[in-house]
PAPABA-133448 format. One record per residue: residue in one letter; x, y, z of N, C-alpha, C, O in turn. Coordinates in Angstrom, 3 decimals. Layout:
BEGIN
{'A',{X,Y,Z},{X,Y,Z},{X,Y,Z},{X,Y,Z}};
...
END
This chain:
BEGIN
{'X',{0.824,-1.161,0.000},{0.000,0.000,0.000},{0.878,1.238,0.000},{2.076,1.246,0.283}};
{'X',{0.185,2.219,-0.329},{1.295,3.580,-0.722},{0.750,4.813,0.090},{-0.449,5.000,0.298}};
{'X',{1.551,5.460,0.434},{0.924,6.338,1.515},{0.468,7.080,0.555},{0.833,6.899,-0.607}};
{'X',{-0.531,8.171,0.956},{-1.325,9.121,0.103},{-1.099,10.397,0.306},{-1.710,11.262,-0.321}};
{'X',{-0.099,10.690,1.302},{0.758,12.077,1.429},{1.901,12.078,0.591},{2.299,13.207,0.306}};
{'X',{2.568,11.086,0.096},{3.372,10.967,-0.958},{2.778,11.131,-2.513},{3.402,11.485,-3.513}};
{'X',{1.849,10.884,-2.433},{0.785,11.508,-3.673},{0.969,12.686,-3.893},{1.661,13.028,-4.851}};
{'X',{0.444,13.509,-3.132},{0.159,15.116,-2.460},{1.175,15.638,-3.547},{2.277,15.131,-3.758}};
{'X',{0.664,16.682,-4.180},{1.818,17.699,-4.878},{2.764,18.147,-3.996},{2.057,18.607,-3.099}};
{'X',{3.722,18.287,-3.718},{4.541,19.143,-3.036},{5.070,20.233,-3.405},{5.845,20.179,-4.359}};
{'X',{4.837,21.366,-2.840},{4.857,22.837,-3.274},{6.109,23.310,-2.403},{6.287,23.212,-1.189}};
{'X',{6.866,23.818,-3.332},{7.790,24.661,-2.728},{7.021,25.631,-1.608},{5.856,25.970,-1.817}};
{'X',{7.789,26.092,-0.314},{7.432,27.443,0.358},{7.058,28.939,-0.201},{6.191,29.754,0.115}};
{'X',{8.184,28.926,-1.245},{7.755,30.278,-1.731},{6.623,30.604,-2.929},{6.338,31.659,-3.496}};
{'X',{6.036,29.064,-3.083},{4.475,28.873,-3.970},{3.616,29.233,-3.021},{2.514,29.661,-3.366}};
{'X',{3.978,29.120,-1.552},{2.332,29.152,-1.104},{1.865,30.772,-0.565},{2.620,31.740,-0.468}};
{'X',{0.868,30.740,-0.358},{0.519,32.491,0.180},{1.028,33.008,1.230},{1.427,34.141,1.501}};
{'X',{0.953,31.807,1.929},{1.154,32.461,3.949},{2.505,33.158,4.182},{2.857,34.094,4.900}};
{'X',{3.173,32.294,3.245},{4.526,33.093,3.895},{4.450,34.656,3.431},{4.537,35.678,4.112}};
{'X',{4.296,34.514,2.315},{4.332,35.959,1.560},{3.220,37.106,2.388},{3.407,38.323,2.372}};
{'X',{2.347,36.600,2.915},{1.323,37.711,3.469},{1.703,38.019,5.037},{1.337,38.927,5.784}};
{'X',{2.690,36.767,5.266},{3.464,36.965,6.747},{4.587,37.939,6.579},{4.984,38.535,7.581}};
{'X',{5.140,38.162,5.417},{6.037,38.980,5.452},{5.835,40.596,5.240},{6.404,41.606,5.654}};
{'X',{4.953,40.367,4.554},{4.262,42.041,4.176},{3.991,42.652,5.346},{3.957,43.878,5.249}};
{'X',{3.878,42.409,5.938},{3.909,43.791,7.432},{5.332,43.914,7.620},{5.975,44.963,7.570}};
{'X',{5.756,42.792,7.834},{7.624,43.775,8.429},{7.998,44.817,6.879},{8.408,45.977,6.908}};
{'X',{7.760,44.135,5.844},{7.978,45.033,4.712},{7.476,46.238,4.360},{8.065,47.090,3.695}};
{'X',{6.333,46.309,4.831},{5.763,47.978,5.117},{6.228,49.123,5.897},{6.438,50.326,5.739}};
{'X',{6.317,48.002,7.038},{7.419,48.742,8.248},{8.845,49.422,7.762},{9.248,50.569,7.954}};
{'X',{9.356,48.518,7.192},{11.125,49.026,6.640},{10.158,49.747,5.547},{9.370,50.179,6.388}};
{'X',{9.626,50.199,4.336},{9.526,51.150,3.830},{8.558,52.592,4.447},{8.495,53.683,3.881}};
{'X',{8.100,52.335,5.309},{7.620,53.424,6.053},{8.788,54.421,6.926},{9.103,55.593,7.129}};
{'X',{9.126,53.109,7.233},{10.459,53.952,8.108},{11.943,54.843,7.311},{12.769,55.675,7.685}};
{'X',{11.577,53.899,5.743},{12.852,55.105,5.171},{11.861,56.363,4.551},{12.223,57.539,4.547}};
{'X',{10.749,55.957,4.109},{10.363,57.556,3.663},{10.172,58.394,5.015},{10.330,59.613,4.957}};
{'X',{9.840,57.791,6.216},{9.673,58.720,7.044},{11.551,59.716,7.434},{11.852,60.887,7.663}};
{'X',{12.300,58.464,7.318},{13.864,59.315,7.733},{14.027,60.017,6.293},{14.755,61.004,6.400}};
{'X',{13.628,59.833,5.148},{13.730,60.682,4.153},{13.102,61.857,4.296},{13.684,62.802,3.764}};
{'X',{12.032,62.109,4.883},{11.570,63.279,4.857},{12.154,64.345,6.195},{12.327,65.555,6.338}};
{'X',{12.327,63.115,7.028},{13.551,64.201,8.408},{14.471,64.796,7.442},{14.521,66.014,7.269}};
{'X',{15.329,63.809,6.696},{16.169,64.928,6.309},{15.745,66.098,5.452},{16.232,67.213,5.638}};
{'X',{14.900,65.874,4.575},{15.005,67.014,3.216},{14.064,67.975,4.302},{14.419,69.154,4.297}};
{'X',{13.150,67.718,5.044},{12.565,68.943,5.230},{13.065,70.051,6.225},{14.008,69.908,7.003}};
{'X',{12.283,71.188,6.083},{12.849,72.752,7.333},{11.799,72.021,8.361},{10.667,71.538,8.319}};
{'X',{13.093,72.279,9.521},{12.482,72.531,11.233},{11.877,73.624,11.349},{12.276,73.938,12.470}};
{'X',{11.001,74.702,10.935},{10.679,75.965,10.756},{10.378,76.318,11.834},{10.420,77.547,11.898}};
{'X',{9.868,75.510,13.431},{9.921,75.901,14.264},{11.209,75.834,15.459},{11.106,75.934,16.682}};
{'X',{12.208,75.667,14.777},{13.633,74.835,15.524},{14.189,76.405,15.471},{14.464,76.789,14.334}};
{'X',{14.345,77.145,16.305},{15.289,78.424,15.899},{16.822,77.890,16.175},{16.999,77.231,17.199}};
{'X',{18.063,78.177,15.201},{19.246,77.753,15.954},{19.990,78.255,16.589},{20.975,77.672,17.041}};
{'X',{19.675,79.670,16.827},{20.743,80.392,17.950},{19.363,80.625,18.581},{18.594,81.527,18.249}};
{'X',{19.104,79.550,19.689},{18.236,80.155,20.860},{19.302,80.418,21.796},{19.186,81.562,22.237}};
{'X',{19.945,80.021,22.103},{20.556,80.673,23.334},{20.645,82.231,23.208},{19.958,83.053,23.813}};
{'X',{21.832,82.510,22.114},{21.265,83.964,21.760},{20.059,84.810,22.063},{19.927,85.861,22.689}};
{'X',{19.159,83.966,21.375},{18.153,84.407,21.973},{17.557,85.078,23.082},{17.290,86.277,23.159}};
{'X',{17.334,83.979,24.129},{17.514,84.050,25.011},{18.413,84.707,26.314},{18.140,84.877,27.502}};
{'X',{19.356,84.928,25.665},{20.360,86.475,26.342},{19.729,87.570,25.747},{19.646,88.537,26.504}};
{'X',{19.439,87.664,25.061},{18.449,89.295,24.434},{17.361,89.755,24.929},{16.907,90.857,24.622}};
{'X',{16.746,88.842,25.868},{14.981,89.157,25.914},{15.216,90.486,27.038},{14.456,91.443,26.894}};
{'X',{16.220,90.545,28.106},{15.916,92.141,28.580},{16.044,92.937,27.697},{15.351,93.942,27.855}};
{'X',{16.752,92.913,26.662},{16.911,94.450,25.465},{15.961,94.550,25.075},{15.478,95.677,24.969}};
{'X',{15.292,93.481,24.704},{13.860,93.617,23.457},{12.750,94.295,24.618},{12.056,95.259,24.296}};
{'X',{12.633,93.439,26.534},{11.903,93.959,26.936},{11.883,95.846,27.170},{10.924,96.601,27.009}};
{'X',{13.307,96.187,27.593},{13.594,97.213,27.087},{13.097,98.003,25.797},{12.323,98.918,26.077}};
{'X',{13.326,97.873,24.684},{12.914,98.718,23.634},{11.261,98.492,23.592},{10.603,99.262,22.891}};
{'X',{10.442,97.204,24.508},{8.944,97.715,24.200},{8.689,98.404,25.270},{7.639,98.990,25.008}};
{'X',{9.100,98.755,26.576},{9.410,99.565,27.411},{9.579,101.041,27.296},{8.968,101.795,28.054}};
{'X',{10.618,101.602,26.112},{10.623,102.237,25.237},{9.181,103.017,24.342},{8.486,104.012,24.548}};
{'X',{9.216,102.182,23.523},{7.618,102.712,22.711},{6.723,102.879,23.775},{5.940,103.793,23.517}};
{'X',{6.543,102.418,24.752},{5.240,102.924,25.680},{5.841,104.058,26.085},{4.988,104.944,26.104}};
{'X',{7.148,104.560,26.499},{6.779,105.830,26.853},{6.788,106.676,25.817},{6.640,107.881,26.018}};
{'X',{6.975,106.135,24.479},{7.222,107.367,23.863},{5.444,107.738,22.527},{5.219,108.564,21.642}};
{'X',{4.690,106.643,23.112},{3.653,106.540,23.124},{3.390,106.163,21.501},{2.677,106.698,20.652}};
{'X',{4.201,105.115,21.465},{4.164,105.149,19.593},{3.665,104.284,19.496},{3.926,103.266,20.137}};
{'X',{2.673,104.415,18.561},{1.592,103.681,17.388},{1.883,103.316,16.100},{2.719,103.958,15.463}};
{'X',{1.320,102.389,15.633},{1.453,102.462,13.955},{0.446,101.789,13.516},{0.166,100.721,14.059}};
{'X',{-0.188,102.199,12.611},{-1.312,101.266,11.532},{-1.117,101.148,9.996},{-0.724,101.985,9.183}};
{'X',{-1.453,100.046,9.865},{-0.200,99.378,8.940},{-1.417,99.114,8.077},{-2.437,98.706,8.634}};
{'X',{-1.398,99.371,6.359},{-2.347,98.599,5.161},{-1.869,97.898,4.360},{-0.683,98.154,4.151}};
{'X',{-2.365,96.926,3.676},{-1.509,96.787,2.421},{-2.305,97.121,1.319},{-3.534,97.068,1.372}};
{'X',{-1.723,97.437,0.392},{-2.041,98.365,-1.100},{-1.746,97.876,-2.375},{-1.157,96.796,-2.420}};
{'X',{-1.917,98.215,-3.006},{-1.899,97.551,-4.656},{-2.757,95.907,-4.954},{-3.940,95.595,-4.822}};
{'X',{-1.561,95.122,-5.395},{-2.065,93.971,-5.312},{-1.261,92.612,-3.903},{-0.979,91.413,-3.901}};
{'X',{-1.203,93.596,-3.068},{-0.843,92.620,-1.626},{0.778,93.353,-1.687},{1.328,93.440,-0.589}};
{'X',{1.451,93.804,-2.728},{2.484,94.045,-2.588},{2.894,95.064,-2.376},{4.079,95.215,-2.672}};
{'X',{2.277,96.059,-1.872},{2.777,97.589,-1.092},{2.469,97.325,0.083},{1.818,96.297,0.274}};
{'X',{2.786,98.043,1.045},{2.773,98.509,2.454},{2.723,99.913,2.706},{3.456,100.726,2.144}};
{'X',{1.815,100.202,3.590},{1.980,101.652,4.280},{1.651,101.470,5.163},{0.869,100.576,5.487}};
{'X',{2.367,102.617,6.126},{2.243,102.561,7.504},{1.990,104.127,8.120},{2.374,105.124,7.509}};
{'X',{1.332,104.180,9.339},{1.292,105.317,9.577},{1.815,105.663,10.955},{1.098,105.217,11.851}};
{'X',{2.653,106.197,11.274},{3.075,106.206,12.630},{2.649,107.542,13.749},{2.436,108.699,13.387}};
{'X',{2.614,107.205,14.687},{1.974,108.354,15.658},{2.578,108.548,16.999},{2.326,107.604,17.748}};
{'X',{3.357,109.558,17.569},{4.023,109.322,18.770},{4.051,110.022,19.899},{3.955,111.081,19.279}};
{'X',{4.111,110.471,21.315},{3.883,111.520,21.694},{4.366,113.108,20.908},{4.678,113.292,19.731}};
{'X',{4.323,113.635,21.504},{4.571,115.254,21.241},{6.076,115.718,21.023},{6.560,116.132,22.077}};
{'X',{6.874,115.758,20.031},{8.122,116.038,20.621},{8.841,115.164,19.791},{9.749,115.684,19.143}};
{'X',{8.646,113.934,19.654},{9.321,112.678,19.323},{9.705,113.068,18.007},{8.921,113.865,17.493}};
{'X',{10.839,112.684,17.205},{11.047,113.019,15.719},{10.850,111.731,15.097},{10.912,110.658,15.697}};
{'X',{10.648,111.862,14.060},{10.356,110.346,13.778},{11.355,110.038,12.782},{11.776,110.911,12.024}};
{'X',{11.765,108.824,12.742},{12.888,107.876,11.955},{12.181,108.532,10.273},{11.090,108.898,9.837}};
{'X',{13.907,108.338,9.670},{13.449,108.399,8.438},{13.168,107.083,7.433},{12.555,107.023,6.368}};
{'X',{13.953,105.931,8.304},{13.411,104.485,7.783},{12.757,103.824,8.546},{13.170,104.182,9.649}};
{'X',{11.852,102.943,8.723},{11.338,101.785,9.778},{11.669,100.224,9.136},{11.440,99.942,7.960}};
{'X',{12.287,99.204,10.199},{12.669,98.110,9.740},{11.113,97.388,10.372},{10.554,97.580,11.452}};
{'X',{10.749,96.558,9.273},{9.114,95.573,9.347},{9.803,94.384,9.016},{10.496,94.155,8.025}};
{'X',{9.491,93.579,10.077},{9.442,91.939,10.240},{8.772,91.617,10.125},{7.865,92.148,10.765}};
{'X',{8.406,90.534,9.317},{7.535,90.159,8.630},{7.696,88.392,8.583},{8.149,87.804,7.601}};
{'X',{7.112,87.530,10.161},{7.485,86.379,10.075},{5.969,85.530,10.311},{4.949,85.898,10.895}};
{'X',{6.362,83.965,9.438},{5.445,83.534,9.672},{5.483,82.289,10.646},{6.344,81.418,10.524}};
{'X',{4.391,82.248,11.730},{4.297,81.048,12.474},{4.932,80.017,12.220},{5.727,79.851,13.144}};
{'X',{5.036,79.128,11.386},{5.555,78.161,11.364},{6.586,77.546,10.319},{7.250,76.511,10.373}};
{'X',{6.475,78.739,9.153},{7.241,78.525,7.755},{8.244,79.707,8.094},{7.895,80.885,8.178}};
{'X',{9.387,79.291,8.255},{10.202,80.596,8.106},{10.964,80.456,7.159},{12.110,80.857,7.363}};
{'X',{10.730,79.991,6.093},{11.020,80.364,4.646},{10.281,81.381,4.181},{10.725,81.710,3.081}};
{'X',{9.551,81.900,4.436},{8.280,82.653,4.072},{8.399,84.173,4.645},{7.834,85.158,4.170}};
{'X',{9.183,84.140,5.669},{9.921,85.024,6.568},{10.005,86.376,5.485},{9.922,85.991,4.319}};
{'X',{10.166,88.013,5.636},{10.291,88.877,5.277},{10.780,90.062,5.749},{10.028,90.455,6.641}};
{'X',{12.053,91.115,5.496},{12.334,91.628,6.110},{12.259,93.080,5.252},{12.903,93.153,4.206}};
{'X',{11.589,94.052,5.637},{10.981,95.109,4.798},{11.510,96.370,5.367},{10.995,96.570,6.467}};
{'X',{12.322,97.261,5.034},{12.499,98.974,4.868},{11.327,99.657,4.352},{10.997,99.780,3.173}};
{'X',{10.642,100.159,5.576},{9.936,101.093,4.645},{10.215,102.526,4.971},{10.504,102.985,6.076}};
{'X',{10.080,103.187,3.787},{11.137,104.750,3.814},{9.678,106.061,4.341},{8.543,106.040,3.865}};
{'X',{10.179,107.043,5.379},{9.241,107.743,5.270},{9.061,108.834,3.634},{9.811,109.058,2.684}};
{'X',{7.150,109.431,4.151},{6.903,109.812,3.050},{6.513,111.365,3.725},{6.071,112.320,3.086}};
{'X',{6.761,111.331,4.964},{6.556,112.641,5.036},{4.814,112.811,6.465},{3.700,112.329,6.263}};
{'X',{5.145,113.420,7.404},{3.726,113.349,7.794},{3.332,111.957,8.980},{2.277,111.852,9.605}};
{'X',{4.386,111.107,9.028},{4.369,109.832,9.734},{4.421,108.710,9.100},{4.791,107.680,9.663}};
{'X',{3.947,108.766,7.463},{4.036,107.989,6.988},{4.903,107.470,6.136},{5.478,108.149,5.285}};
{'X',{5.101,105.989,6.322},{5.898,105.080,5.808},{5.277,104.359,4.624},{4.064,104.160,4.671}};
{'X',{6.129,103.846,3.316},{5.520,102.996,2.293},{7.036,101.595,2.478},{7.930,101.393,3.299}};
{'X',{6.769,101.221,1.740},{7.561,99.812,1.027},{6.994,98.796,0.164},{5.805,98.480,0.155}};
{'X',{7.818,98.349,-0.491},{7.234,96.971,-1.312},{7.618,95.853,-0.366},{8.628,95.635,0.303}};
{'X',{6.165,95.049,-0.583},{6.587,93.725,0.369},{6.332,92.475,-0.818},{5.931,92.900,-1.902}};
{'X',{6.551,90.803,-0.692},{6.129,89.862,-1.133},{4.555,89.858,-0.778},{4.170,90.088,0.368}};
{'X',{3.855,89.637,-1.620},{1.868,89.153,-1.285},{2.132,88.492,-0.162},{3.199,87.889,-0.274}};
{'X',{1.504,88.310,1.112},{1.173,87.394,2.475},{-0.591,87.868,2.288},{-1.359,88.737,1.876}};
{'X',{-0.474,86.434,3.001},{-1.972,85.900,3.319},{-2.157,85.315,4.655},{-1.208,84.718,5.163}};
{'X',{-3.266,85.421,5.274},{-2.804,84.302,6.546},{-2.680,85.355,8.091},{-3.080,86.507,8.263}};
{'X',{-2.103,84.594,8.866},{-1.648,85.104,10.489},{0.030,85.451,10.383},{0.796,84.680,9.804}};
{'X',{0.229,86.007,10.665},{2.049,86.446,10.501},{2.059,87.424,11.653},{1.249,88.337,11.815}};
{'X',{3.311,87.046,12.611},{3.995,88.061,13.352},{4.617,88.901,12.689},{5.215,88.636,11.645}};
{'X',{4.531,90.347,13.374},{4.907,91.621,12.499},{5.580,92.260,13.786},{5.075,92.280,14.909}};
{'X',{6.969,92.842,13.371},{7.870,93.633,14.482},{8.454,94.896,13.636},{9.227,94.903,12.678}};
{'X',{7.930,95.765,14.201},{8.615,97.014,13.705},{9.295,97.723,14.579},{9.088,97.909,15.778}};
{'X',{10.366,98.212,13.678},{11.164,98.686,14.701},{12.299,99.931,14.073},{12.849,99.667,13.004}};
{'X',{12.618,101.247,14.749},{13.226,102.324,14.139},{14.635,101.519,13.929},{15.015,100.469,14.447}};
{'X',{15.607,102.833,12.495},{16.270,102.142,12.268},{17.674,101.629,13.309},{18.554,100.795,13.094}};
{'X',{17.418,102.525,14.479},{18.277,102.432,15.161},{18.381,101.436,16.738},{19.209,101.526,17.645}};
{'X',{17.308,100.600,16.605},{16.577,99.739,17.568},{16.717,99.828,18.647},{17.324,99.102,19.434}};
{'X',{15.895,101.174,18.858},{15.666,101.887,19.992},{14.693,101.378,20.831},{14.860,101.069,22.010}};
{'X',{13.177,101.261,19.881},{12.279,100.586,20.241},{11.548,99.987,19.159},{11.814,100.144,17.967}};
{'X',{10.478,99.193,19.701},{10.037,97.601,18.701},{8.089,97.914,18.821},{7.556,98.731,19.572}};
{'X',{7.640,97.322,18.198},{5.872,97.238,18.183},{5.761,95.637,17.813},{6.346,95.098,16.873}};
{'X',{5.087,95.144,18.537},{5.006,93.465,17.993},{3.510,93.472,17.891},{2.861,94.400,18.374}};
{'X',{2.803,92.205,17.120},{1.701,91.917,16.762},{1.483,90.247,16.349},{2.257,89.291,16.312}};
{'X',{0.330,90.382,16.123},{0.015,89.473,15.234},{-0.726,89.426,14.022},{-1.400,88.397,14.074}};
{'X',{-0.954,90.086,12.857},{-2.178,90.343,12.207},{-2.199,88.824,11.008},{-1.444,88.143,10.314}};
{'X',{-3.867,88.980,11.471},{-4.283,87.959,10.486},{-5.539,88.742,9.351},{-6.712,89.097,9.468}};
{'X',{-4.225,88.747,7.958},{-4.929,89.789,6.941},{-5.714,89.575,6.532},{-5.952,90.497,5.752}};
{'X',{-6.842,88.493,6.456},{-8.332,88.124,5.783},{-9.382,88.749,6.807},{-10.554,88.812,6.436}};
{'X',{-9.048,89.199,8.026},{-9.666,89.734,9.167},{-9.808,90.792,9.825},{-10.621,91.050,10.712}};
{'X',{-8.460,91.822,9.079},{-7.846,92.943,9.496},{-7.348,93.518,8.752},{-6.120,93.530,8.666}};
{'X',{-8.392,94.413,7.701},{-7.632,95.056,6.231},{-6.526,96.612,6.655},{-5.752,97.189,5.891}};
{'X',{-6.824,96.931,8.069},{-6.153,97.610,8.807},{-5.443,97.363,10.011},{-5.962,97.233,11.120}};
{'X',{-4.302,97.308,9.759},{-3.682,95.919,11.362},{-3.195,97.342,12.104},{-2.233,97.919,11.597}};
{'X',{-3.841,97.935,13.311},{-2.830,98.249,14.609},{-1.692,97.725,15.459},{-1.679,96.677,16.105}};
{'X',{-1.038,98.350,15.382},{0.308,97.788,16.469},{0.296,98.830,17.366},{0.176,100.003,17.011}};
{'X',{0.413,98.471,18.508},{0.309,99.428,19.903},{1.663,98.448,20.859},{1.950,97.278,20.608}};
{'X',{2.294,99.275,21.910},{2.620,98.418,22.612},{2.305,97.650,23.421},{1.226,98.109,23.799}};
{'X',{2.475,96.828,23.940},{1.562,95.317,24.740},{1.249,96.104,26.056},{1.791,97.196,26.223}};
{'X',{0.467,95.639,26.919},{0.131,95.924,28.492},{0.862,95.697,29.295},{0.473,96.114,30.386}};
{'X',{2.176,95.016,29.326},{2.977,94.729,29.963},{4.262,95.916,29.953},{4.971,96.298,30.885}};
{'X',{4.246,96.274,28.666},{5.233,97.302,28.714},{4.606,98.807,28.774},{5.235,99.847,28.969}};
{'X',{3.582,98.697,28.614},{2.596,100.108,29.337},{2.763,99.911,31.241},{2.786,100.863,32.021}};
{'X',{2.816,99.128,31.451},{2.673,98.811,32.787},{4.289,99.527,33.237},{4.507,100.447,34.026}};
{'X',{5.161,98.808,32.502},{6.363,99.102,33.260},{7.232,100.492,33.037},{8.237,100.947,33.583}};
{'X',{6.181,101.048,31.748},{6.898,102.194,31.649},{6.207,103.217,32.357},{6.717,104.337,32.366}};
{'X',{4.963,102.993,33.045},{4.373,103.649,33.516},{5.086,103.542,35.018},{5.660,104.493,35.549}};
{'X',{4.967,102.399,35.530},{6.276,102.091,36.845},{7.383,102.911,36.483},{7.281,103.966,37.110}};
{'X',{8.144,102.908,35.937},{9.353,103.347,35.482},{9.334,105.639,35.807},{10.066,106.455,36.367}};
{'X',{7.724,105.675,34.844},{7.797,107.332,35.456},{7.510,107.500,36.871},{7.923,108.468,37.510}};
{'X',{6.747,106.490,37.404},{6.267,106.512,38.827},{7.633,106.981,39.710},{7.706,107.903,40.522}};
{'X',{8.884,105.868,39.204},{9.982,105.973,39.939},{10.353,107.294,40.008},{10.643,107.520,41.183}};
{'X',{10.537,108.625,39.098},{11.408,109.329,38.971},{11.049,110.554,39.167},{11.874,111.462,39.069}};
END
């Protein structure tokens, strides 16, 4: 008599399904994991700044210069004009104050700082400032500041919401410059 498993076709391993559908998950895994280290490398950290320390040694100056604009009671309201690519600004300050003949405008965005912009705008006489900028759309931090960075105006304007963006100085540095005359 003849056994009947010796009958049986015998199939190589790599004929049958199981193995092959056992392997497809670790194989997804190793290609997930190089496009994912492919994209660490090619892409921007846009929120990674690399001189924070720097940074971070500066923040009394900066608190300083918004310290600054509160006492010197300076304003600015800022449009944009043409087709997204002009700027004007209008500046306003106490009594007395002379005003810069350039203003430096920062022009950064949340999370893309490729997108980043750094704008001169020249006065025109009267308080007001013009410049050409790149079109922005969106929420963007905005820092202006004379050319001699004396003092700073920070913001946030988000231009689909605010066809006229104010910059005032923050409450914190109204506070301390107001402390500050208290002292003297």
């Amino acid at each position: 008599m003849t056994d009947p498993r010796r009958n049986a076709s015998v199939r190589a391993w790599y004929r049958e399904p199981w193995p092959w559908l056992l392997m497809l998950g670790p194989a997804l895994v190793i290609i997930a994991g190089l496009v994912t280290a492919y994209l660490a490398v090619v892409s921007n950290d846009g929120l990674v700044e690399d001189d924070y320390y720097k940074q971070g040694l500066t923040v009394n100056q900066r608190t300083v210069r918004d310290q600054r604009a509160a006492e010197l009671g300076i304003e600015a309201e800022l449009v944009l004009g043409g087709e997204g690519d002009r700027l004007r600004a209008l500046l306003r300050a106490k009594e007395g104050f002379r005003l810069p003949e350039t203003l430096n405008l920062g022009i950064a965005h949340p999370t893309r700082a490729g997108f980043d912009q750094k704008v001169t705008l020249r006065s025109e006489g009267g308080g007001v400032y013009a410049g050409g900028v790149l079109p922005f759309r969106g929420r963007w931090h905005l820092t202006l500041e004379d050319d001699r960075q004396e003092w700073r105006l920070m913001g946030a304007w988000v231009t689909e919401k605010q066809p006229v963006f104010r910059l005032t100085t923050s409450a914190t540095a109204v506070a301390a410059a107001q402390g500050k005359s208290d002292r003297r």
